[in-house]
C-alpha positions in Angstrom: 47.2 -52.9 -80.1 44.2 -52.2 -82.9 44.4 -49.9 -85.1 42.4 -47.2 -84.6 40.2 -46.3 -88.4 40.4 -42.9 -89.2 37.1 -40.7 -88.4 35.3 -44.0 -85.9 35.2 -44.1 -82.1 33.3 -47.0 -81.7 33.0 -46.5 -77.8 32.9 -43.6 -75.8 36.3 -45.3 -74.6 38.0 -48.5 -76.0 40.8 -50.2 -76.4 42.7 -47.7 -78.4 42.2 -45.2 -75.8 43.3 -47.2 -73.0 46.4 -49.2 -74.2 49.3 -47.7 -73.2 48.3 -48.6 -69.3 50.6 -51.4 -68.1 48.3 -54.6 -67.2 50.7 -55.8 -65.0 50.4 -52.4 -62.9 47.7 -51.1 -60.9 46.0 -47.7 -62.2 46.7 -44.6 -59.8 44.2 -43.3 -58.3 43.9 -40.5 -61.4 43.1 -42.9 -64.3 41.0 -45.0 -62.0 38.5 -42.2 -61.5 39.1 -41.0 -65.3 37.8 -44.4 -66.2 34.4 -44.5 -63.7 33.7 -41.3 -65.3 34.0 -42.8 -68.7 32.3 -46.0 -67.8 29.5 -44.4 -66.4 28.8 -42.4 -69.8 28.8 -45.6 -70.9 26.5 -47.4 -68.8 23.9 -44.6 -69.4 23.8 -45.0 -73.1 22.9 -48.8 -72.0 26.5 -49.9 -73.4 30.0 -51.6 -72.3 33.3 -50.5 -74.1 36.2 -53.3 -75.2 38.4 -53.0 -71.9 40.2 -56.2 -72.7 43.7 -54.7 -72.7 42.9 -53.9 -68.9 44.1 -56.3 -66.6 41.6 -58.1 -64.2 42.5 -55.7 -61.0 42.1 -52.9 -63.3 38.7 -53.4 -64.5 38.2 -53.9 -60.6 39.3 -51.2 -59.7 37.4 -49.0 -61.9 33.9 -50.8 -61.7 34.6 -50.8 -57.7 34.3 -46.7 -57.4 30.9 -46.9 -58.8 29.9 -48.3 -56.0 29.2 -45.7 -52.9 32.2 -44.9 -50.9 30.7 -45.3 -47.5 28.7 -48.8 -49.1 31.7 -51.0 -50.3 32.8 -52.7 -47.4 29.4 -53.6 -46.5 28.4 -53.9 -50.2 31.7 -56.4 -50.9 31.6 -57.9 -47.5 35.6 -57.5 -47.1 36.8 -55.1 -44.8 38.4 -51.0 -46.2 42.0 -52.8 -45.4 41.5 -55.5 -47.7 39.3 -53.8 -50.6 42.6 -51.5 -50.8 44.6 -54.2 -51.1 42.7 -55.5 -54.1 43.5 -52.3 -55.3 47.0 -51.6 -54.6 48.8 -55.0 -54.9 49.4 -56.3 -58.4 49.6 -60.0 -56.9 46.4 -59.9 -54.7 43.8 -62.2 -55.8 40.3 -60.8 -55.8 37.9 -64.1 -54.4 35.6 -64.7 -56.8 32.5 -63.4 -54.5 34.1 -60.3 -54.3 33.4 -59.6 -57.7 30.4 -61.6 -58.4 29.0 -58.8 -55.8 30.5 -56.1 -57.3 28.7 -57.3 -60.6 25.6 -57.4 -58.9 25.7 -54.5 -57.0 26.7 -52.5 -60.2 24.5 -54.8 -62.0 27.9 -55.3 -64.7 27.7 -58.3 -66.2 30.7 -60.8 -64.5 32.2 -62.0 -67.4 32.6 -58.1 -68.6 34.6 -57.7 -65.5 36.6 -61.1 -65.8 37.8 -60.3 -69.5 36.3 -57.1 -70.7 35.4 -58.0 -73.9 32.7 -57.7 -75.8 30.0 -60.4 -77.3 30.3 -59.2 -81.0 32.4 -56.0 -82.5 31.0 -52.6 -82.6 28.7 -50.6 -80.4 26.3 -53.4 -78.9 23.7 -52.7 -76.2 24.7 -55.5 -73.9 23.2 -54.6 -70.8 19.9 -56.3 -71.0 16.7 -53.5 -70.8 14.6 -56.7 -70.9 11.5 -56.4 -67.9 9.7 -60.2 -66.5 5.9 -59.6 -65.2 6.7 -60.5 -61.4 3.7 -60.8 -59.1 3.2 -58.7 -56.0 2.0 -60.2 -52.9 -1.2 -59.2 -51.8 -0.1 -57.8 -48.5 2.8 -55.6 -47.0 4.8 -57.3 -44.7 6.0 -55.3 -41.5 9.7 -54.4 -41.1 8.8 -53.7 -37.2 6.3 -55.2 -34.5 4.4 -57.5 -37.6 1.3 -56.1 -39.3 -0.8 -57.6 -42.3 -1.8 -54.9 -44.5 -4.0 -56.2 -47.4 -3.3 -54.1 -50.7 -6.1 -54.2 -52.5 -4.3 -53.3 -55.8 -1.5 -56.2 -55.6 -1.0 -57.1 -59.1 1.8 -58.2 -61.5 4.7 -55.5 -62.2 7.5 -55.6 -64.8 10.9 -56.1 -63.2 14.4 -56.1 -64.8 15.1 -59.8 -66.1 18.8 -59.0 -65.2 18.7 -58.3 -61.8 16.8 -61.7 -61.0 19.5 -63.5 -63.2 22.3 -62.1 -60.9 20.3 -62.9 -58.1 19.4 -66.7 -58.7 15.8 -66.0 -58.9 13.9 -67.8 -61.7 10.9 -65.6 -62.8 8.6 -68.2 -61.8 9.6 -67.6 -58.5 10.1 -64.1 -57.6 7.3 -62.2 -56.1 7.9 -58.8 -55.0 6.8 -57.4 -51.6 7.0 -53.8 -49.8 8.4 -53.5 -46.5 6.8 -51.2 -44.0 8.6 -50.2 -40.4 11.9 -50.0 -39.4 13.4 -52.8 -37.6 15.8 -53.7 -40.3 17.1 -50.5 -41.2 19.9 -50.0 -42.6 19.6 -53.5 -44.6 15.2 -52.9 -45.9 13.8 -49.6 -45.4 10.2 -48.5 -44.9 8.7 -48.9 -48.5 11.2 -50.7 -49.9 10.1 -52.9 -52.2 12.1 -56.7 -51.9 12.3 -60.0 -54.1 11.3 -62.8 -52.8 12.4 -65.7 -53.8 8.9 -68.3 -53.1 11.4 -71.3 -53.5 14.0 -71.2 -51.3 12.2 -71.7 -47.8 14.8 -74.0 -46.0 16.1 -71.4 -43.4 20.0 -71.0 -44.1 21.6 -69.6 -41.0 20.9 -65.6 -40.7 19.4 -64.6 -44.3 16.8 -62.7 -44.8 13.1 -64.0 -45.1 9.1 -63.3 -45.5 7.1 -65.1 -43.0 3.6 -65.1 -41.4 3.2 -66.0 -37.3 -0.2 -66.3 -36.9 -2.5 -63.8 -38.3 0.6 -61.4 -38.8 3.5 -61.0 -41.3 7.5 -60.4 -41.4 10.7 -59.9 -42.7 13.3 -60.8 -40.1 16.6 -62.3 -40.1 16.2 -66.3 -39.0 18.0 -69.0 -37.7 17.5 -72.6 -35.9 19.0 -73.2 -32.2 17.9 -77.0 -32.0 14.1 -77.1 -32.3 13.7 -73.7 -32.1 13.3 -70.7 -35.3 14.8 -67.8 -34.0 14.4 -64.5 -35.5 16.2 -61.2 -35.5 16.1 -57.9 -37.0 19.4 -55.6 -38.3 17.7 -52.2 -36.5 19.7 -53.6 -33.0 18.7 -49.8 -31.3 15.0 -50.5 -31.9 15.0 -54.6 -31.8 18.3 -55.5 -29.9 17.2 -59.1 -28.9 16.7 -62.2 -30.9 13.3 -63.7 -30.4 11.7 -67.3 -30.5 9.1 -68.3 -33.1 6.4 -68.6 -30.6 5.4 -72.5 -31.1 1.4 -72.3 -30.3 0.8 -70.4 -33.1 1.4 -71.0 -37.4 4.5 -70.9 -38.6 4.6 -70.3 -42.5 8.1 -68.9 -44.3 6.9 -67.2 -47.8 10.4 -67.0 -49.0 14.0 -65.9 -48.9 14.5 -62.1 -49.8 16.8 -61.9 -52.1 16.9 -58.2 -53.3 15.9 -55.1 -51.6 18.0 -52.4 -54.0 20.8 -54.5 -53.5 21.4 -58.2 -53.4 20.9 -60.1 -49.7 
């Protein structure tokens, strides 16, 4: 273990102050939320501490109670039973999209997860504060019954350069859109506002997209049954059918959205 130089605390918690936990056993419930606590004094100074001498799971474990405790089932898309046994089993092998979605949902860079170490020594700012100029669209796109609202004041924003990296969204090709209505609650609320990613218009089965029919515009879950677009929305109690892409009138898909507070 590094010694520790008298009168320097480099981190608000390091390595020093965290290696006498056993990697090879998970954390009780106890430390776990002792270290959240700590991390998130971290991540509001805009820094990371040196967690290598955590294990894998342990790091897990921690960065996973950040996340709401009525979100991360839906959030991780793995079921309570087997997010606790990520956490309980030493031998359970987290899938890799499990935590590429905890890194993005936390917006904690992946490879600080996987290994917990730090680019350089010191204190080092590592969670980027960097902001891209991302063009709105110049319309709101209904989240019910389809509406084209013109906004007279669409213009470019600055958005976050990290959250389009974790997303897969070059800058080039994000546009960002607000969502009005209510037909995919809980997934887009009413004045969200969503990234849209302007390249990725090949429909892949169920995601998320902005799209025009005719004279109107919307963001609706699609998917192809033979020659048909069909399209769907998450608010079942409101919009409990799937409906055809009516084929008399134009048919134009904007883009996949790819972030709406949280990644799609």
């Amino acid at each position: 273990m590094r010694k520790k130089q008298p009168g320097t605390d480099p981190f608000p918690i390091g390595r020093d102050r965290i290696g006498d936990f056993n990697p090879q056993k998970r954390l009780d419930i106890k430390d776990a939320r002792r270290l959240a606590d700590e991390l998130r004094k971290c991540l509001q100074k805009g820094e990371l501490p040196d967690w290598s001498d955590l294990s894998h799971q342990q790091r897990f474990s921690v960065v996973y109670r950040l996340l709401p405790q009525d979100q991360r089932s839906e959030l991780l898309g793995r079921s309570d039973k087997t997010l606790q046994r990520y956490l309980t089993s030493s031998e359970a092998e987290i899938p890799f999209p499990v935590v590429a979605a905890l890194s993005v949902e936390t917006e904690i860079p992946l490879d600080w997860i996987a290994t917990g170490r730090l680019p350089q020594t010191g204190p080092a700012t590592i969670i980027s504060t960097e902001e891209v100029a991302v063009q709105k669209l110049a319309w709101r796109a209904s989240a019910g019954h389809g509406s084209l609202v013109v906004d007279d004041y669409a213009e470019s924003i600055f958005f976050p350069r990290v959250i389009l990296e974790r997303i897969g969204v070059k800058p080039e090709n994000a546009r960002i859109l607000e969502a009005s209505g209510e037909s995919m609650v809980p997934t887009i609320g009413d004045g969200d506002m969503m990234v849209v990613d302007v390249s990725s218009r090949h429909i892949a089965e169920g995601k998320v997209y902005a799209f025009s029919i005719g004279e109107e515009v919307f963001v609706k879950r699609l998917r192809r049954l033979g020659e048909k677009v069909l399209m769907l929305s998450d608010n079942r109690d409101l919009f409990p059918h799937e409906e055809p892409v009516p084929s008399d009138q134009s048919f134009v898909i904007f883009g996949r959205v790819k972030w709406a507070g949280r990644a799609l």
